[in-house]
N, CA, C and O of each residue as an XYZ file, in Angstrom:
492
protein
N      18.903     23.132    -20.964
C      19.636     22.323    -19.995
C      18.931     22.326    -18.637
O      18.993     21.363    -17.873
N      18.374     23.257    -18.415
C      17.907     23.826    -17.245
C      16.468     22.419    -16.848
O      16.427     21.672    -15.870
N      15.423     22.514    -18.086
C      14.652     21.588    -18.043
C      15.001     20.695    -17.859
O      14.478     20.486    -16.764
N      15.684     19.660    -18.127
C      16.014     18.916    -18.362
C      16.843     18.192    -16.589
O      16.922     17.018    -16.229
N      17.132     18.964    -16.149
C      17.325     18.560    -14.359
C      16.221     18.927    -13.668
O      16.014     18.383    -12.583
N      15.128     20.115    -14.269
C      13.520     20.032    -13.464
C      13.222     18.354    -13.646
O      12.910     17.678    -12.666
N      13.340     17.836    -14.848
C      12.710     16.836    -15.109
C      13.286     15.749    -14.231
O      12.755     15.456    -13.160
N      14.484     15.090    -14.734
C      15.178     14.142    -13.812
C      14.786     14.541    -12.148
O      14.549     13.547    -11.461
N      14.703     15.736    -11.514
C      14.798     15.307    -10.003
C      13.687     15.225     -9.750
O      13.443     14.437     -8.836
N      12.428     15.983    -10.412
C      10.807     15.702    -10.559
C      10.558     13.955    -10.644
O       9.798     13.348     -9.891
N      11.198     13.467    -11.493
C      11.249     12.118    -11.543
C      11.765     10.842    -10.195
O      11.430      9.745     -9.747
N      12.742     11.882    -10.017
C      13.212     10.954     -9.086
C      12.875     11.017     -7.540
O      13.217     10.155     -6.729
N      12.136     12.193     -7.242
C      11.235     12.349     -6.652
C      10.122     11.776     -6.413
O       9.551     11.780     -5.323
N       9.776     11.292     -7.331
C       8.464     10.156     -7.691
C       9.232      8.903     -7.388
O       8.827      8.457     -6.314
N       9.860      8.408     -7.732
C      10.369      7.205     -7.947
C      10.652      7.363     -5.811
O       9.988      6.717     -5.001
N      11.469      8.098     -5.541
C      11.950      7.519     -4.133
C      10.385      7.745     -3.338
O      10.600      7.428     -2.168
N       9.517      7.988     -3.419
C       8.281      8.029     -2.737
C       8.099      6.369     -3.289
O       7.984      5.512     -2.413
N       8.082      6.066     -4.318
C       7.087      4.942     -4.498
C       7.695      3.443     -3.928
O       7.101      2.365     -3.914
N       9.343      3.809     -3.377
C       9.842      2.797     -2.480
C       9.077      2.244     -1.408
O       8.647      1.092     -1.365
N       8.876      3.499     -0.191
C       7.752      3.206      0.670
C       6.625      2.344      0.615
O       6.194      1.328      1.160
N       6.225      3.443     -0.565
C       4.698      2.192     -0.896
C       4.621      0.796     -0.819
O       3.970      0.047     -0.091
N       5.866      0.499     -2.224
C       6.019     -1.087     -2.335
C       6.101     -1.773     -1.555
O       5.700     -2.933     -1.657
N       6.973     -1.003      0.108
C       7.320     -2.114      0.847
C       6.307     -2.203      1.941
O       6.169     -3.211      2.636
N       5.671     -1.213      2.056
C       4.574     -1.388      2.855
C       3.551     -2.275      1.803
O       3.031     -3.308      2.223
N       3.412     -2.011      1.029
C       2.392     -2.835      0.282
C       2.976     -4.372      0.434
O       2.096     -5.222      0.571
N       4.207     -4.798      0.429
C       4.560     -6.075      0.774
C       4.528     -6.725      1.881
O       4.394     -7.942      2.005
N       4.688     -5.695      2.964
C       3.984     -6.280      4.528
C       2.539     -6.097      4.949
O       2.151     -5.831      6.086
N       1.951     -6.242      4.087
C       0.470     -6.114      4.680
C      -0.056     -8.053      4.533
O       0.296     -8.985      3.810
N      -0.939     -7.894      5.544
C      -1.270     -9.203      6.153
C      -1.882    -10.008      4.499
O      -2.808     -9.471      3.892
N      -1.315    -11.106      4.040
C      -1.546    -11.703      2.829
C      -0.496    -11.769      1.964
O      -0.362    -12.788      1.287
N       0.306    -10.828      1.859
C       1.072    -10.727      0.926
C       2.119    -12.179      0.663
O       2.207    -12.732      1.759
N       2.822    -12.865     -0.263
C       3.374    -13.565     -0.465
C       4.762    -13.029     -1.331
O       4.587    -12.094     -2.112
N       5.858    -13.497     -1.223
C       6.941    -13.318     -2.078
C       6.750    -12.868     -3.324
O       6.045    -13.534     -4.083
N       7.215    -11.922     -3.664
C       6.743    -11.678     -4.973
C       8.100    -11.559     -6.029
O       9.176    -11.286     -5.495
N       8.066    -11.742     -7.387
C       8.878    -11.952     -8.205
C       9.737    -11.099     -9.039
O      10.795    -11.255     -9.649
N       8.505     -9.684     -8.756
C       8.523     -8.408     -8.971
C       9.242     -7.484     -8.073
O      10.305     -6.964     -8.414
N       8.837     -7.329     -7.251
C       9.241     -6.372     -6.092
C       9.035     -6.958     -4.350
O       8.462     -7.948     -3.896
N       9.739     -5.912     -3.744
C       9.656     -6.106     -2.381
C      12.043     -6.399     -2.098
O      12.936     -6.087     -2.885
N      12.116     -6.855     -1.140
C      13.090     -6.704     -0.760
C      13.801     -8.513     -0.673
O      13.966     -9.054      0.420
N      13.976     -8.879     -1.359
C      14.118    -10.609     -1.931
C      15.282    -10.756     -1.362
O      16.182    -10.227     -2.013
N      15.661    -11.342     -0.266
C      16.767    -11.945     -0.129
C      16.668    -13.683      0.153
O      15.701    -14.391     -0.124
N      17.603    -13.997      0.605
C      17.160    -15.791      0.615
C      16.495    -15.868      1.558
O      15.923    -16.942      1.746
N      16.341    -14.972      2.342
C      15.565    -15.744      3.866
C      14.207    -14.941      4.110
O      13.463    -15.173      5.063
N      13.976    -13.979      3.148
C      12.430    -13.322      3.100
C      11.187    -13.993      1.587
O      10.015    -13.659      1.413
N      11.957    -14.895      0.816
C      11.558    -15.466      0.341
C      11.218    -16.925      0.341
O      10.660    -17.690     -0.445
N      11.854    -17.031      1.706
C      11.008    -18.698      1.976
C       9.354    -18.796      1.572
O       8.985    -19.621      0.737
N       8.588    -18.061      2.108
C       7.676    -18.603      2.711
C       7.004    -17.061      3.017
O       7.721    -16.064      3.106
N       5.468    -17.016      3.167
C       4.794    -15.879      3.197
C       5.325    -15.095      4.918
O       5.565    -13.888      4.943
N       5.417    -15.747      5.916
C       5.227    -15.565      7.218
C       7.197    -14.129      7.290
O       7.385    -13.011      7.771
N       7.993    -15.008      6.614
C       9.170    -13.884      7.126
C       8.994    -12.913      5.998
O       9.155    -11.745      6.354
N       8.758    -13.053      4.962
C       8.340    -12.050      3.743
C       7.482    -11.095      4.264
O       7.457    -10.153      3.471
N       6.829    -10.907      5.136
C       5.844    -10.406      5.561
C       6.244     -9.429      6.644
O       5.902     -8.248      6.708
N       7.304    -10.338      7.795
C       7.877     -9.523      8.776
C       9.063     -9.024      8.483
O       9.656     -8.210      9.191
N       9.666     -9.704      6.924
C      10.968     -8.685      6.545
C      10.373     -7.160      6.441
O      10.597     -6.153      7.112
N       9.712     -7.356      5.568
C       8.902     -5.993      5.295
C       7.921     -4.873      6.314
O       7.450     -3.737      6.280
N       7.969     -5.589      6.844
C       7.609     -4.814      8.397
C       8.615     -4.395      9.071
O       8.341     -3.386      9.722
N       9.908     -4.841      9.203
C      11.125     -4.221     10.117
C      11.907     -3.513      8.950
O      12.774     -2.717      9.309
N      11.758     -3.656      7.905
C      12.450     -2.758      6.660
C      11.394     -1.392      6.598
O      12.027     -0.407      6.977
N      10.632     -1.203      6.402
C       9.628     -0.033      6.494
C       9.879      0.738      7.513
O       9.373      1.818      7.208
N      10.367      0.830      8.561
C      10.590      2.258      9.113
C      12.074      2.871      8.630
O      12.206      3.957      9.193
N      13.168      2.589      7.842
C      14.464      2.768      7.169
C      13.908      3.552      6.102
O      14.067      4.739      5.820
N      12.884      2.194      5.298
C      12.725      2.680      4.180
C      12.401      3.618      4.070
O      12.997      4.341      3.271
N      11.153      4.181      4.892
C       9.948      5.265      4.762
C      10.781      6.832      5.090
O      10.519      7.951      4.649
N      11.912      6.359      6.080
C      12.709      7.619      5.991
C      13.542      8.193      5.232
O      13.715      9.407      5.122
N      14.188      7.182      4.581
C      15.169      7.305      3.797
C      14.507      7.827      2.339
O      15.212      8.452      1.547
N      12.517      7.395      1.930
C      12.080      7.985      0.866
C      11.913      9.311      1.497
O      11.727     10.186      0.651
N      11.920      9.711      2.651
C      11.050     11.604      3.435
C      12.896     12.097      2.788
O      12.907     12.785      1.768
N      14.032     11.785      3.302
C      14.629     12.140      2.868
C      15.129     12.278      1.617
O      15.635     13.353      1.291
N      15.087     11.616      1.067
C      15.605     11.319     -0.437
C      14.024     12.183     -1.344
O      14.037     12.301     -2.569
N      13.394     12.444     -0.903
C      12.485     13.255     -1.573
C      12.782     15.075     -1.642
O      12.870     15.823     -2.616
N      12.885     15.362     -0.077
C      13.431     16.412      0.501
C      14.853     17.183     -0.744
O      14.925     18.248     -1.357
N      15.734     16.016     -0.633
C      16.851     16.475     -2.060
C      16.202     16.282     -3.223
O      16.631     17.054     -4.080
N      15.438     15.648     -3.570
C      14.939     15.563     -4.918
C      13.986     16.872     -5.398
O      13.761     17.255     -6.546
N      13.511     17.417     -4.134
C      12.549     18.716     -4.408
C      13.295     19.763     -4.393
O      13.154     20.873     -4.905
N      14.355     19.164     -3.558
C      15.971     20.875     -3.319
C      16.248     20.850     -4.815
O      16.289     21.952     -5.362
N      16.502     19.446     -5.787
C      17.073     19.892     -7.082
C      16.404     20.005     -7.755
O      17.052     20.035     -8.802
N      14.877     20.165     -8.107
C      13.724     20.474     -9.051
C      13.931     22.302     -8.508
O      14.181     23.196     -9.317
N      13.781     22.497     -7.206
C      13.751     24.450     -7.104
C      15.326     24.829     -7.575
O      15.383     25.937     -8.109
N      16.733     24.055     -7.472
C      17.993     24.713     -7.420
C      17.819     24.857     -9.104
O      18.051     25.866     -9.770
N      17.385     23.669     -9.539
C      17.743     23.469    -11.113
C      16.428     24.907    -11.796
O      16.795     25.678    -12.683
N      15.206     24.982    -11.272
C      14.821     26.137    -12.031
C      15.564     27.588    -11.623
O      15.676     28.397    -12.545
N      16.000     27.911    -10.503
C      17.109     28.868     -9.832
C      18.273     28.879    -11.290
O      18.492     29.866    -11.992
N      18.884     27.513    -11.459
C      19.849     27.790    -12.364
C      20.934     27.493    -11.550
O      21.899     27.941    -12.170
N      21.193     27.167    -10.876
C      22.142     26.565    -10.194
C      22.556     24.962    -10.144
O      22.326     24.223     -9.187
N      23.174     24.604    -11.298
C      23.342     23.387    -12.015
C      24.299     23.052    -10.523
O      23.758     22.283     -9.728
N      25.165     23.403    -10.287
C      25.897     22.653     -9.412
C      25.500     22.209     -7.563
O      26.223     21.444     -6.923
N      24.164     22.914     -6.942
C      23.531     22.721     -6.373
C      22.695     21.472     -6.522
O      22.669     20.588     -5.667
N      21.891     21.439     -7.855
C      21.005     20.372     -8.470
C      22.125     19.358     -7.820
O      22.298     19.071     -6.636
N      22.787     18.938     -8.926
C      23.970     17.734     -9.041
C      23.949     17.373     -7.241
O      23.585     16.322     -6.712
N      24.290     18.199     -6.801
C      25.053     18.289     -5.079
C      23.746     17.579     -4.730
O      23.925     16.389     -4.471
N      22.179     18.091     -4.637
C      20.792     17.636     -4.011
C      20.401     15.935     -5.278
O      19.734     14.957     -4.942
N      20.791     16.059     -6.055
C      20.568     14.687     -6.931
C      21.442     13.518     -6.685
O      21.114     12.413     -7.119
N      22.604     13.705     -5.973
C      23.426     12.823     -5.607
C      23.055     12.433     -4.118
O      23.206     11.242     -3.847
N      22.748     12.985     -3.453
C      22.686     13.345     -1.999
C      21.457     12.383     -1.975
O      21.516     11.410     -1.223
N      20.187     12.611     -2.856
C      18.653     12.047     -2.953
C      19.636     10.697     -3.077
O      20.014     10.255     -1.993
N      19.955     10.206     -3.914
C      20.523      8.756     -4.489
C      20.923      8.048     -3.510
O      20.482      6.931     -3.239
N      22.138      8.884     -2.662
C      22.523      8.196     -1.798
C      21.875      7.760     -0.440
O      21.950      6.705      0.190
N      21.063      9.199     -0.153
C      20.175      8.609      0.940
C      19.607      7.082      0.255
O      19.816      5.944      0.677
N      18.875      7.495     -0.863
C      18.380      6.011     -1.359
C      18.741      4.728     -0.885
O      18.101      3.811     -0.370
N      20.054      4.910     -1.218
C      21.220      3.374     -1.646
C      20.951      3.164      0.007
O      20.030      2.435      0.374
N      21.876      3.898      1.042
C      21.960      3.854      2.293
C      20.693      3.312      3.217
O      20.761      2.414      4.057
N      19.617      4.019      2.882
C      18.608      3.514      4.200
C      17.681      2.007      3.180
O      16.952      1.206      3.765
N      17.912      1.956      1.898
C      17.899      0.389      1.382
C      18.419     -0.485      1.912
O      17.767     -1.370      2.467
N      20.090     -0.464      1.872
C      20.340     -1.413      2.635
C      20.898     -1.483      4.034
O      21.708     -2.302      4.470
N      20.392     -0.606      4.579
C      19.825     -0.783      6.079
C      18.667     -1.358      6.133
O      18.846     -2.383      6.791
N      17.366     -1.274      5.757
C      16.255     -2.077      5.171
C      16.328     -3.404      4.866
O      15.658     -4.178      5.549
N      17.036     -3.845      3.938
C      17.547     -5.247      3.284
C      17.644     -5.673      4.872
O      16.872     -6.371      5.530
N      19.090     -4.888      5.330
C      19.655     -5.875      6.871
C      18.719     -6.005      7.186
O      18.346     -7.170      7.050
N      17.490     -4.872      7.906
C      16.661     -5.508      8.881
C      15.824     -6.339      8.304
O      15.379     -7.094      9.169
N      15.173     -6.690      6.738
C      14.380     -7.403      6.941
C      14.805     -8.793      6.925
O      14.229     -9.575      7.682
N      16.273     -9.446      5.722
C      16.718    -10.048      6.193
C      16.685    -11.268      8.206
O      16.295    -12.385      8.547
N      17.284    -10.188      8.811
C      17.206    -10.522     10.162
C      16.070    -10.577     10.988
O      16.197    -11.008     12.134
N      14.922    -10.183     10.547
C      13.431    -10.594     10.471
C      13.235    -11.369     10.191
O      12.324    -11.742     10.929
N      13.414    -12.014      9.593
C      13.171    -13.187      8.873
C      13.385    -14.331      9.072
O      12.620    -15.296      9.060
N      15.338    -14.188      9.426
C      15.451    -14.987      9.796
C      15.479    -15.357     11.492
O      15.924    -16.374     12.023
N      14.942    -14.349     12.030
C      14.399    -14.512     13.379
C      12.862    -15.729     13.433
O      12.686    -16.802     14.011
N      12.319    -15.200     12.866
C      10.695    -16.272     12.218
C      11.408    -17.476     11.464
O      10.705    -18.474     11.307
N      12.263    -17.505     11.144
C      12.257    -18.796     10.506
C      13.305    -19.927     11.653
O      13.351    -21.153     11.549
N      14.064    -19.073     12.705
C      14.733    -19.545     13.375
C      13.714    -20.135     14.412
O      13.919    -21.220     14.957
N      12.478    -19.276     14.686
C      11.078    -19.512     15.754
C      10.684    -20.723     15.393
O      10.333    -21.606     16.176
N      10.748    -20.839     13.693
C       9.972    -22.163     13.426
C      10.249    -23.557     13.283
O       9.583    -24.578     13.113
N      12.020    -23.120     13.470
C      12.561    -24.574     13.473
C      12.662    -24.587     15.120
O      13.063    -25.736     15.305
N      12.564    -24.129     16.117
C      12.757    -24.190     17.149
C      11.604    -25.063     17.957
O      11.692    -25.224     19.175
């Protein structure tokens, strides 16, 4: 049983690091909407120019919310070899939620990025 929560928060540990990446990898100068990933709402998928600056005002949320959400994910890989199943659970929920939370704080800002540039361009 014990393995088996090394594994999941080892995992999910990986996984909330590789948030960051994506979204920085989606604001770098070139990037276009993608179909796959990045942070898709209606107004960061117009067009390369707010897709670009959604993801630029979403990246400082994001990037914290993966430092944090990693931080619990490494608390429940050491609680779960400790043996302390109910610690794990407590640091695996905690990782998640940071997740959910500084996402869509992210979403908002890039959203409103976006549609700041797209408001510039009808102006």
């Amino acid at each position: 049983m014990i393995i088996e929560f090394v594994v999941i928060n080892a995992l999910m540990a990986v996984a909330v690091l590789l948030m960051p990446l994506l979204v920085a990898w989606q604001a770098r100068p070139g990037a276009t909407p993608s179909a796959w990933s990045g942070l898709r709402t209606e107004k960061t998928r117009v067009n390369a120019d707010p897709w670009q600056a959604g993801h630029r005002a979403a990246l400082p949320a994001v990037r914290f919310g993966g430092l944090i959400s990693f931080v619990f994910a490494v608390g429940g890989v050491v609680t779960a070899m400790q043996g302390w199943q109910g610690f794990t659970m407590m640091c695996a929920l905690a990782a998640g939620a940071a997740t959910l939370v500084t996402a869509g704080v992210g979403v908002a800002r890039a959203n409103d990025a976006a549609e700041g540039i797209l408001d510039d361009a009808d102006a």
